[in-house]
C-alpha positions as a Markdown table, in Angstrom:
| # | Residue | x | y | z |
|---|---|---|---|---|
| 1 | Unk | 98.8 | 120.6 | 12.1 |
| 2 | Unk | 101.1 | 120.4 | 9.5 |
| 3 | Unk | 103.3 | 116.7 | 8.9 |
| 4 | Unk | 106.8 | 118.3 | 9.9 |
| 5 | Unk | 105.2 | 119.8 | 12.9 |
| 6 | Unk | 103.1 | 116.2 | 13.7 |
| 7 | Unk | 106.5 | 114.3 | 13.3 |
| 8 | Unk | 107.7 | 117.1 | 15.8 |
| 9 | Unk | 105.2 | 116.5 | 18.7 |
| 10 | Unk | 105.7 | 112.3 | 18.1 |
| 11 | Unk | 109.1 | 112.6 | 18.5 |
| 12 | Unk | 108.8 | 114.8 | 21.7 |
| 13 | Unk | 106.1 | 112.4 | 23.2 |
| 14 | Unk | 108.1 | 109.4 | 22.3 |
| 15 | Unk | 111.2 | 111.4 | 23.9 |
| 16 | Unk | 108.7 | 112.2 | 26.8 |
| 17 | Unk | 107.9 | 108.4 | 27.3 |
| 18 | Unk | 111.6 | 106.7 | 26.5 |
| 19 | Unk | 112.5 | 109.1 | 29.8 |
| 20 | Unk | 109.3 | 108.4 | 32.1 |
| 21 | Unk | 110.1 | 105.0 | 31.7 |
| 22 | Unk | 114.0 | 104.7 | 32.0 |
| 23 | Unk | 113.7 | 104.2 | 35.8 |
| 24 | Unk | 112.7 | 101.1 | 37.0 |
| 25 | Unk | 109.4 | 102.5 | 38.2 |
| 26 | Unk | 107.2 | 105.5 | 36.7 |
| 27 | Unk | 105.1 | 105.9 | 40.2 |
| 28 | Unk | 105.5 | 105.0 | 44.1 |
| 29 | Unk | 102.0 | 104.6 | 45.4 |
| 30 | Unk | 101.7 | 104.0 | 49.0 |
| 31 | Unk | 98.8 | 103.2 | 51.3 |
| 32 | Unk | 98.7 | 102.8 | 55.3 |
| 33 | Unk | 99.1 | 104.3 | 58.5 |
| 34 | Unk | 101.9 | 106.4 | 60.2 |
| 35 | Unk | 104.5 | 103.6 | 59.2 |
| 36 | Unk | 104.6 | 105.2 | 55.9 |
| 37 | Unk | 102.7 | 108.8 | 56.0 |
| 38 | Unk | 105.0 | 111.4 | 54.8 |
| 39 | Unk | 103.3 | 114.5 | 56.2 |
| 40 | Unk | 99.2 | 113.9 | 55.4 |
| 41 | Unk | 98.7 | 116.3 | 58.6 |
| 42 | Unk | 100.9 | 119.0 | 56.9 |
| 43 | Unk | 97.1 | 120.4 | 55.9 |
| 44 | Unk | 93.8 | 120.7 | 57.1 |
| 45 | Unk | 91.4 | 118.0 | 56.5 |
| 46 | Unk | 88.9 | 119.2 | 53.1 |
| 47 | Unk | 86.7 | 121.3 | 53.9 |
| 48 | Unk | 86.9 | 121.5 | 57.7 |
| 49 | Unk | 85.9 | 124.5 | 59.3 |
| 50 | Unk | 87.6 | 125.6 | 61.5 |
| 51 | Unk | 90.6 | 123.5 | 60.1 |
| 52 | Unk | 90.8 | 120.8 | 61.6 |
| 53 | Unk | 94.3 | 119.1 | 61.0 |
| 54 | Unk | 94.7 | 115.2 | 62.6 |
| 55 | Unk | 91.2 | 115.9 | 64.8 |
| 56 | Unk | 93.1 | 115.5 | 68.0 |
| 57 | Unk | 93.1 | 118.6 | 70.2 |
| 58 | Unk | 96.5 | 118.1 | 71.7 |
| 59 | Unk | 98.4 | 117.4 | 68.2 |
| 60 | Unk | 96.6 | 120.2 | 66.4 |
| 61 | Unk | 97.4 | 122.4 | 68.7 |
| 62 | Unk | 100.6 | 122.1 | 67.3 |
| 63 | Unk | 99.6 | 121.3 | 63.8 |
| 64 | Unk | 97.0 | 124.3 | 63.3 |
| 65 | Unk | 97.9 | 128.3 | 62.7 |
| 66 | Unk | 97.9 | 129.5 | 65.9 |
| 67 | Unk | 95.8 | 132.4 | 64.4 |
| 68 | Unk | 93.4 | 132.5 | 61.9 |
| 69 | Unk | 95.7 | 132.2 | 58.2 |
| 70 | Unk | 98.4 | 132.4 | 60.3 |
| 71 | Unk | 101.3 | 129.7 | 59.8 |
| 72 | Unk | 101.0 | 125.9 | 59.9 |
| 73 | Unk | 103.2 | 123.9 | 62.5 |
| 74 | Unk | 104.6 | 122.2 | 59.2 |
| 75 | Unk | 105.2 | 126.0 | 57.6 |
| 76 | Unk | 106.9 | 127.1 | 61.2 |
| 77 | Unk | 109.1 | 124.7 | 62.7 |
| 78 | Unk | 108.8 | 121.7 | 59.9 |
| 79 | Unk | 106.5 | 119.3 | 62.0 |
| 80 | Unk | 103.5 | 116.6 | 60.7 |
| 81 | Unk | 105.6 | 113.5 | 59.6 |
| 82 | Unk | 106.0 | 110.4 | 62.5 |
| 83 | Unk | 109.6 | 110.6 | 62.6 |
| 84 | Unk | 112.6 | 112.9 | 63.7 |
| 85 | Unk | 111.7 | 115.8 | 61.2 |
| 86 | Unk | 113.3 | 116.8 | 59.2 |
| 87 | Unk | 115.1 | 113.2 | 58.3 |
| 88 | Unk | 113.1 | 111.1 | 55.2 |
| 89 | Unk | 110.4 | 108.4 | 56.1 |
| 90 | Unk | 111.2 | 105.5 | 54.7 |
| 91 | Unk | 109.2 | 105.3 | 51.9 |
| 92 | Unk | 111.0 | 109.0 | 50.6 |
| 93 | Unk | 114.2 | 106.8 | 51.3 |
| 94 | Unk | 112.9 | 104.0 | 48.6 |
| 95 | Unk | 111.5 | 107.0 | 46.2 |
| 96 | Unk | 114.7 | 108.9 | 46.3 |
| 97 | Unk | 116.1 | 105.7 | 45.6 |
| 98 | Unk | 114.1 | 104.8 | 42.3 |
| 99 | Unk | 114.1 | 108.7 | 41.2 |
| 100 | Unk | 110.7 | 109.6 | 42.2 |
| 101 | Unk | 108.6 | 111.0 | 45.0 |
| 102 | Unk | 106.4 | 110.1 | 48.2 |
| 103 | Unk | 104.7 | 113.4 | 48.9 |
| 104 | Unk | 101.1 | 112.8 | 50.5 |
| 105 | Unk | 97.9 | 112.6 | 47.8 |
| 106 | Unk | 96.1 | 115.4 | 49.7 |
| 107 | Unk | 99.4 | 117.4 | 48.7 |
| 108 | Unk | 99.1 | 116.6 | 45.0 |
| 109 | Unk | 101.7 | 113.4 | 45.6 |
| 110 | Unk | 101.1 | 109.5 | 45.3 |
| 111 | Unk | 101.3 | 108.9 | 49.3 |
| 112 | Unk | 97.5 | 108.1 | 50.4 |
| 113 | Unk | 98.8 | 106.8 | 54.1 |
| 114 | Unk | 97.5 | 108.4 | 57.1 |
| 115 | Unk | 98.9 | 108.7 | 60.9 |
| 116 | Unk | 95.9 | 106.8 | 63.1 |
| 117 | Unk | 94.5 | 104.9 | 60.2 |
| 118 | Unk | 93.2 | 101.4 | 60.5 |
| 119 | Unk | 92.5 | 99.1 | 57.6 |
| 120 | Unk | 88.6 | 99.4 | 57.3 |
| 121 | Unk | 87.2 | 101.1 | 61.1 |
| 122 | Unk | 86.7 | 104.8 | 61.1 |
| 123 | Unk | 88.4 | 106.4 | 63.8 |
| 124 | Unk | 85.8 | 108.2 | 66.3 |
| 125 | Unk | 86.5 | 110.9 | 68.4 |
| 126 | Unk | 87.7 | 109.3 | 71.7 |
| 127 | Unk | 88.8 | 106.0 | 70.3 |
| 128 | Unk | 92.7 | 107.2 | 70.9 |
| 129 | Unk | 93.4 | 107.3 | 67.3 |
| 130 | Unk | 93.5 | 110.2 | 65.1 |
| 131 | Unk | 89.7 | 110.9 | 63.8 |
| 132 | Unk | 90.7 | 112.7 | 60.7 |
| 133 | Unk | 92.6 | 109.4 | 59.5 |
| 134 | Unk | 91.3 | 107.3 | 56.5 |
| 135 | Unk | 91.1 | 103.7 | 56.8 |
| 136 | Unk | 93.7 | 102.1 | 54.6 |
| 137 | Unk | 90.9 | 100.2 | 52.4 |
| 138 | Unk | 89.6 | 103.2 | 52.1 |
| 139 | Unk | 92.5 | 105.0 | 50.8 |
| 140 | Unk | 93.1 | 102.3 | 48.1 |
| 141 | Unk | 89.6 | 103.0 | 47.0 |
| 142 | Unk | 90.0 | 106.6 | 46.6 |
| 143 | Unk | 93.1 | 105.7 | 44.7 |
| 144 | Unk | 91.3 | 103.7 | 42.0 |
| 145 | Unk | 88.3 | 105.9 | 42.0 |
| 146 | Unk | 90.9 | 107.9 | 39.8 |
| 147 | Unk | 93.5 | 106.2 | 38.8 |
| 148 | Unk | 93.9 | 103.4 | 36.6 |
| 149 | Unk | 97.0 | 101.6 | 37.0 |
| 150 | Unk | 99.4 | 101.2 | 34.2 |
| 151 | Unk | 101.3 | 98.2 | 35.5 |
| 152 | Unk | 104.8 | 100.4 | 35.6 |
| 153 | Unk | 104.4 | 101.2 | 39.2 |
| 154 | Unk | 105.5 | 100.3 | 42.7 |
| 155 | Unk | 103.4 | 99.9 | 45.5 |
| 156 | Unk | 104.1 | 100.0 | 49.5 |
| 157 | Unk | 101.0 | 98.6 | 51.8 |
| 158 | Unk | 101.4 | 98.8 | 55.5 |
| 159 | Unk | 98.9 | 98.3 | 57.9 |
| 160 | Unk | 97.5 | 96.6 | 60.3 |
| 161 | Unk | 99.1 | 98.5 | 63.9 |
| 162 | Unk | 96.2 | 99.8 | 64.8 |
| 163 | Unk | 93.6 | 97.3 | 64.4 |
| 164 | Unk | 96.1 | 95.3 | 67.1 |
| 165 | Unk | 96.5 | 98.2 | 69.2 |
| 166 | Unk | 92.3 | 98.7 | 69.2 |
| 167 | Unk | 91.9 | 95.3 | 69.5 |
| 168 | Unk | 94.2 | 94.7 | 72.5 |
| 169 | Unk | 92.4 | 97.8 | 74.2 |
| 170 | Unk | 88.8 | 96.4 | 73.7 |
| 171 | Unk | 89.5 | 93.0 | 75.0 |
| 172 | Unk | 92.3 | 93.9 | 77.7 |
| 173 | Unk | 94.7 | 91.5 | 75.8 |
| 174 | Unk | 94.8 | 89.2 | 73.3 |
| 175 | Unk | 92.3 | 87.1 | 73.5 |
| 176 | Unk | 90.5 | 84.8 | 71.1 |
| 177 | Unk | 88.2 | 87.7 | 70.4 |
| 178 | Unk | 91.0 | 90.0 | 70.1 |
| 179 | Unk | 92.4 | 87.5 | 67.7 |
| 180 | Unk | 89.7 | 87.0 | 65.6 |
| 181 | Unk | 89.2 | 90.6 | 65.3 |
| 182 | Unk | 93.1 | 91.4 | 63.9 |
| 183 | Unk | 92.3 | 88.4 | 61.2 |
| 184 | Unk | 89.0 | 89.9 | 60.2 |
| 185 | Unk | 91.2 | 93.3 | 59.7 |
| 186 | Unk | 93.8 | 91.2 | 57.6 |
| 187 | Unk | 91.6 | 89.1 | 55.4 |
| 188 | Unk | 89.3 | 92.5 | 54.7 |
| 189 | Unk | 93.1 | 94.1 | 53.7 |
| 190 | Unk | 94.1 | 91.2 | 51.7 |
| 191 | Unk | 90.6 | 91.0 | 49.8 |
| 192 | Unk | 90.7 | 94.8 | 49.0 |
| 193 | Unk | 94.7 | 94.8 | 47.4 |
| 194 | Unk | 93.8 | 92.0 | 45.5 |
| 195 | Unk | 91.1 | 94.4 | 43.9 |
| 196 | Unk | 94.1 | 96.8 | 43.7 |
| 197 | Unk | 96.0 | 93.8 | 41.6 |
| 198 | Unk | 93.1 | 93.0 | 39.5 |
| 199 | Unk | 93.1 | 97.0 | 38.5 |
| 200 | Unk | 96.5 | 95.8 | 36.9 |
| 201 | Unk | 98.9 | 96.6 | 40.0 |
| 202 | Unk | 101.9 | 94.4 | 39.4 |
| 203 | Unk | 104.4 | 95.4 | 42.1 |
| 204 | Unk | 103.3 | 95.7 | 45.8 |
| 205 | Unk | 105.2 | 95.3 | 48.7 |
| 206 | Unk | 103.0 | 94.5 | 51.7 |
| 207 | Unk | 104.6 | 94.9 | 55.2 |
| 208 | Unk | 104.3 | 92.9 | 58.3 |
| 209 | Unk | 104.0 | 93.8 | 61.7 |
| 210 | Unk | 106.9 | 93.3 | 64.5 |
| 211 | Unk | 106.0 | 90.6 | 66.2 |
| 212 | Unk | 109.1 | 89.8 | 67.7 |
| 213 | Unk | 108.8 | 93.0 | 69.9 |
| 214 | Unk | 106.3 | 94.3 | 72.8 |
| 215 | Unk | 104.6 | 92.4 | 75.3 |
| 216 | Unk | 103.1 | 89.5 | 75.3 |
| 217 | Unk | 99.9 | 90.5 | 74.3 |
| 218 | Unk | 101.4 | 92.7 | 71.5 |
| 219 | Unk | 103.3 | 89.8 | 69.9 |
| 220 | Unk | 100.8 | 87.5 | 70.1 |
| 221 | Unk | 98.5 | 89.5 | 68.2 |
| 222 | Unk | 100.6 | 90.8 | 65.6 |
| 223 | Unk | 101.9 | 87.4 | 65.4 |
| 224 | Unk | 98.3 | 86.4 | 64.2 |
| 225 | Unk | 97.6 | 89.7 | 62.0 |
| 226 | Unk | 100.7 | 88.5 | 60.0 |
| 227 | Unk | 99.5 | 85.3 | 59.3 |
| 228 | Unk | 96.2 | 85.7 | 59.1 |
| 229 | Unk | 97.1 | 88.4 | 56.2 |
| 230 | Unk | 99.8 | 86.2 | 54.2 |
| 231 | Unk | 97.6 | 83.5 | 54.1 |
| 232 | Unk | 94.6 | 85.4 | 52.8 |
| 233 | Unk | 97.1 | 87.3 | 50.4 |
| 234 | Unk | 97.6 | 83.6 | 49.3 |
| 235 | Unk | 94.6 | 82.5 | 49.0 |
| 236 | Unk | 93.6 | 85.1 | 46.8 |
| 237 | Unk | 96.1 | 84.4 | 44.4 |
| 238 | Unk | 97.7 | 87.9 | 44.9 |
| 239 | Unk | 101.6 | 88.4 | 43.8 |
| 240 | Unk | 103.6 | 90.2 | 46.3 |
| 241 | Unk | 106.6 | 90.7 | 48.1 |
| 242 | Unk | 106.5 | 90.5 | 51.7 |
| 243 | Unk | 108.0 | 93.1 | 53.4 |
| 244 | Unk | 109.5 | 91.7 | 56.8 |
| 245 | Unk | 109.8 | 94.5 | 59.0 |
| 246 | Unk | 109.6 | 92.4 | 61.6 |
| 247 | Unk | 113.0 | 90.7 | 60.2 |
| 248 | Unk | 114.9 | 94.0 | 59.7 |
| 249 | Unk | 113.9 | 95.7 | 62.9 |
| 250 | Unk | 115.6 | 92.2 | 64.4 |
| 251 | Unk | 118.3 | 92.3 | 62.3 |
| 252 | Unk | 119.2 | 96.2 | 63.4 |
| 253 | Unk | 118.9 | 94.7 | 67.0 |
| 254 | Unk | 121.3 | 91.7 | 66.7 |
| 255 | Unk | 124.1 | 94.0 | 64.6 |
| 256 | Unk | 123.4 | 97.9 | 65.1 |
| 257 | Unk | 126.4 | 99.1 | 63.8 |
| 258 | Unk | 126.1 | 97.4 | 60.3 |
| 259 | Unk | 123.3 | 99.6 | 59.5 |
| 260 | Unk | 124.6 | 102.9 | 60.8 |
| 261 | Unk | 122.8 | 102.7 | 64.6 |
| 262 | Unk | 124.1 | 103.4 | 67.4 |
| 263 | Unk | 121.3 | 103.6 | 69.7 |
| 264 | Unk | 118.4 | 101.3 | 70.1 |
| 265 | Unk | 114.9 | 101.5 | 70.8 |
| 266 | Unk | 115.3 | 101.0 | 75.0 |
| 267 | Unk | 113.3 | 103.7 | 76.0 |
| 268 | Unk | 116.2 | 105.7 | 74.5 |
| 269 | Unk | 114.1 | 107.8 | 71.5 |
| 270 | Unk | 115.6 | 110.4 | 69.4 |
| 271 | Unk | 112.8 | 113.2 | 69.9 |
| 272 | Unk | 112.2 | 114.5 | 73.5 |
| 273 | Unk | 109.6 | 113.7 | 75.2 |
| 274 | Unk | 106.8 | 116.2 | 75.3 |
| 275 | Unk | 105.9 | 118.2 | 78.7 |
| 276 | Unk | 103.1 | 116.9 | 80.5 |
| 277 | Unk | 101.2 | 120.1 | 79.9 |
| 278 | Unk | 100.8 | 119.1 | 75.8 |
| 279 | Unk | 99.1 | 116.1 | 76.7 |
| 280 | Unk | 100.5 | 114.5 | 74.0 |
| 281 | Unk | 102.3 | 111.1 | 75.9 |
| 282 | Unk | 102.7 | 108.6 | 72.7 |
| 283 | Unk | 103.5 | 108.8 | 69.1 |
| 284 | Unk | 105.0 | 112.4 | 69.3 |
| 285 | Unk | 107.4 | 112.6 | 66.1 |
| 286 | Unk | 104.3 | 113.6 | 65.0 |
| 287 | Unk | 105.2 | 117.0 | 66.2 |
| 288 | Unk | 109.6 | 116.8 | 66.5 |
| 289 | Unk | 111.5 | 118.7 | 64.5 |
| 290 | Unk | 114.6 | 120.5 | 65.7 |
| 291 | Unk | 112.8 | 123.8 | 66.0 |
| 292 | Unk | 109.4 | 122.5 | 67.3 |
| 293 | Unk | 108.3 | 123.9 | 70.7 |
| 294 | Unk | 106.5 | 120.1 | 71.5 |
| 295 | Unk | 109.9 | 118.0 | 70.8 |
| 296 | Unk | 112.9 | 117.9 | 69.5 |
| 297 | Unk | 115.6 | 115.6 | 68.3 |
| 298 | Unk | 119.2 | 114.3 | 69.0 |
| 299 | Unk | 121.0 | 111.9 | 67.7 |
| 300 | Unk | 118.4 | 111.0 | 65.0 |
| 301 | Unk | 120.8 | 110.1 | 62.0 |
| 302 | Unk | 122.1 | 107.3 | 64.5 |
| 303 | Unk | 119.1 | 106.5 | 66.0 |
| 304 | Unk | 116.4 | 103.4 | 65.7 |
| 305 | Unk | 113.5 | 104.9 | 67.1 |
| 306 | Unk | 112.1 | 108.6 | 67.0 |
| 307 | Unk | 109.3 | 108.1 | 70.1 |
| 308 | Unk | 107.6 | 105.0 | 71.4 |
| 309 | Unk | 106.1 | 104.2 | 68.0 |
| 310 | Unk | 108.0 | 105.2 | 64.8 |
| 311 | Unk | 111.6 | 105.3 | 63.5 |
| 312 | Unk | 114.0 | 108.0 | 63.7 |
| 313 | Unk | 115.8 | 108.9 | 60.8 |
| 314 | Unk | 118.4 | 106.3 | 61.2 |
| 315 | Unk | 116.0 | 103.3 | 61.5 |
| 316 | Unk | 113.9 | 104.8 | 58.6 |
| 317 | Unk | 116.8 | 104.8 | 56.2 |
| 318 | Unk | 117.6 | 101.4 | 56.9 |
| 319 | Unk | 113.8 | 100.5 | 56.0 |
| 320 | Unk | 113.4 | 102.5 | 53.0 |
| 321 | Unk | 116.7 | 100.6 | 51.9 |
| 322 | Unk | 115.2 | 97.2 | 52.5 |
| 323 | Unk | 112.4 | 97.8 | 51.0 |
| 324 | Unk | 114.5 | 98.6 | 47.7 |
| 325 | Unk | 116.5 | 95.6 | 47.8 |
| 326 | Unk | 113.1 | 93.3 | 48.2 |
| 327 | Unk | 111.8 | 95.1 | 44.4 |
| 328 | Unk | 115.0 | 94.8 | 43.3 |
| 329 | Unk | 115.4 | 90.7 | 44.1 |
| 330 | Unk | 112.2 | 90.1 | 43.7 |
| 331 | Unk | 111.5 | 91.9 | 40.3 |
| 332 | Unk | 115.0 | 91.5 | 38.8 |
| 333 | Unk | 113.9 | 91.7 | 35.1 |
| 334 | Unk | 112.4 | 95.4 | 36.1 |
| 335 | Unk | 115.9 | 96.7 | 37.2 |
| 336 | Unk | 117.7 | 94.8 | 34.9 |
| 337 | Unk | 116.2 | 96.8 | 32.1 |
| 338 | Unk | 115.7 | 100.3 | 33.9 |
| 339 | Unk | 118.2 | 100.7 | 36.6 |
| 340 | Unk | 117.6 | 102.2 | 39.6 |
| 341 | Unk | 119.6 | 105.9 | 39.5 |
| 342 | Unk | 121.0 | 105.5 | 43.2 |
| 343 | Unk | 122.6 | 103.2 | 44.9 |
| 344 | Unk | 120.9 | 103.0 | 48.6 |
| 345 | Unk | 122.4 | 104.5 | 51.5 |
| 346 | Unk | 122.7 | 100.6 | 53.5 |
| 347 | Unk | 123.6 | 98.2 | 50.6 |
| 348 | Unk | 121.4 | 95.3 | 50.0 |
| 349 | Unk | 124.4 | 92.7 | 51.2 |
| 350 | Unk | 123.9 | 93.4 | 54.7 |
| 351 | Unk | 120.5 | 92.1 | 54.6 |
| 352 | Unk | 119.1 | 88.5 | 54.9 |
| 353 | Unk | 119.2 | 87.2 | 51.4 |
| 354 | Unk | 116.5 | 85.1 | 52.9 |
| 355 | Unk | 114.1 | 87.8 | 52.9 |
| 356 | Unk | 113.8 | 88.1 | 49.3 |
């Protein structure tokens, strides 16, 4: 290589780098369950055969071609994400936000969450999760099997809903070993994204659970999954900025219309509820989309809540905006120094400053 052709390919690289890093973030890497999966379903788990899609009969029935190499539900009617398809999960929000993207790892994006997953428990058939779902510790140690973080990244961790939900169903209710369960779940969590930090992960964001909603049981239990978690996190010496879904969710109840909602949860959902005959009777964004035979929205721009279970477009663009506004006061030098190239779509004033 000649020295006008070397100075060439320097100055393209250092072009190349200048622009990878004029946003405040190079990456979005997320890990969790169907709080933040933005279509892992979309395609068959590796190497199953027959394909097997979320391992549940009655959503793969939807999910799967119909025929064999026929169409997927995601390639016919737009299906496979836990919201009121096709609106943005909140994560997508936060990465439209920042200028980059969410799209699931097993679709060649930085999004390892899956629908169903707990943080370290395997699903097994029967257990009324999906099977095909990978624990959330798990998916941070596939992520660090081949990545090695740079530092310039963002990182979203939630987690945690299903270890409550399995625990609550083992026990009947929240009881002390119920309890002790959901902090066994949140210390193993905390431990294994402090091993993400030490890989030189800078900025996470860790969610919390809502556990100023559902029964008694349900708050109770989330109630101790939070602490139990922020405490380990704290013990470990991790550095993080705790995402307080819990706080927004309550926020959107106590003053809807700031944030663009006009209907609340209230057993009022934005996707249809499936016919008995589908035997799909929870979690059914999973399969909503405004062509989808199984469900279909109304109202989802406007809505909170999509099903029983996840946020309808409405509610996850009020998340996705919250969660930029905690990086943004909570890592100020980052954006001072590589803006953000959108504004988000509820501005960061009409959130708790307390929060941050």
């Amino acid at each position: 290589m000649n020295i006008a052709r070397s100075i060439f390919v320097a100055a393209t690289l250092a072009s190349f780098a200048a622009t990878a890093t004029a946003k405040p973030f190079i990456n979005l890497w997320v890990f969790g369950d169907s709080t933040v999966d933005t279509g892992w379903y979309k395609v068959p788990k590796f190497g199953s055969n027959p394909p097997s899609f979320s391992g549940d009969a009655a959503f793969d029935a939807y999910l799967a071609p119909t025929s064999p190499h026929g169409r997927t539900g995601a390639e016919k009617w737009g299906i496979g994400k836990p919201t009121s398809s096709p609106g943005l999960m909140s994560v997508e929000v936060l990465a439209d936000i920042l200028g980059v993207t969410a799209f699931p790892q097993n679709q060649l994006g930085t999004n390892y969450a899956t629908s169903g997953a707990r943080n370290e428990q395997i699903n097994t058939v029967g257990s009324g999760f999906f099977p095909n779902a990978i624990p959330t510790q798990q998916q941070i140690e596939n992520y660090l099997k081949i990545i090695h973080p740079t530092g310039l990244a963002l990182y979203v961790v939630s987690s945690g809903g299903n270890d409550v939900a399995a625990a609550l169903d083992t026990y009947s209710g929240c009881t002390m070993a119920a309890q002790m369960d959901v902090q066994n779940a949140a210390m193993s969590l905390a431990d294994k994204i402090s091993s993400l930090q030490q890989h030189n992960a800078r900025y996470i964001i860790v969610a919390n659970l809502p556990e100023s909603f559902g029964n008694a049981d349900q708050m109770a239990c989330r109630q101790t999954y939070n602490t139990a978690l922020m405490a380990a996190l704290n013990s470990l010496g991790v550095s993080y900025a705790w995402g307080d879904v819990n706080g927004v969710r309550t926020k959107i109840q106590g003053s809807s219309s700031s944030f663009g909602i006009s209907i609340l949860y209230n057993s009022n959902p934005a996707c249809s509820v499936p016919a008995m005959s589908t035997n799909i009777t929870t979690a059914w964004a999973l399969v909503c989309s405004p062509t989808s035979p199984a469900s279909t929205p109304t109202n989802a721009a406007i809505s909170e809540f999509a099903d029983d279970e996840h946020w309808a477009t409405g509610g996850q663009r009020v998340l996705g905006s919250y969660y930029f506004c905690l990086a943004k006061n909570t890592w100020i030098t980052v954006f001072n120094a590589r803006p953000a190239p959108k504004l988000p779509p509820i501005t960061c004033n009409t959130f708790d400053p307390s929060w941050y």
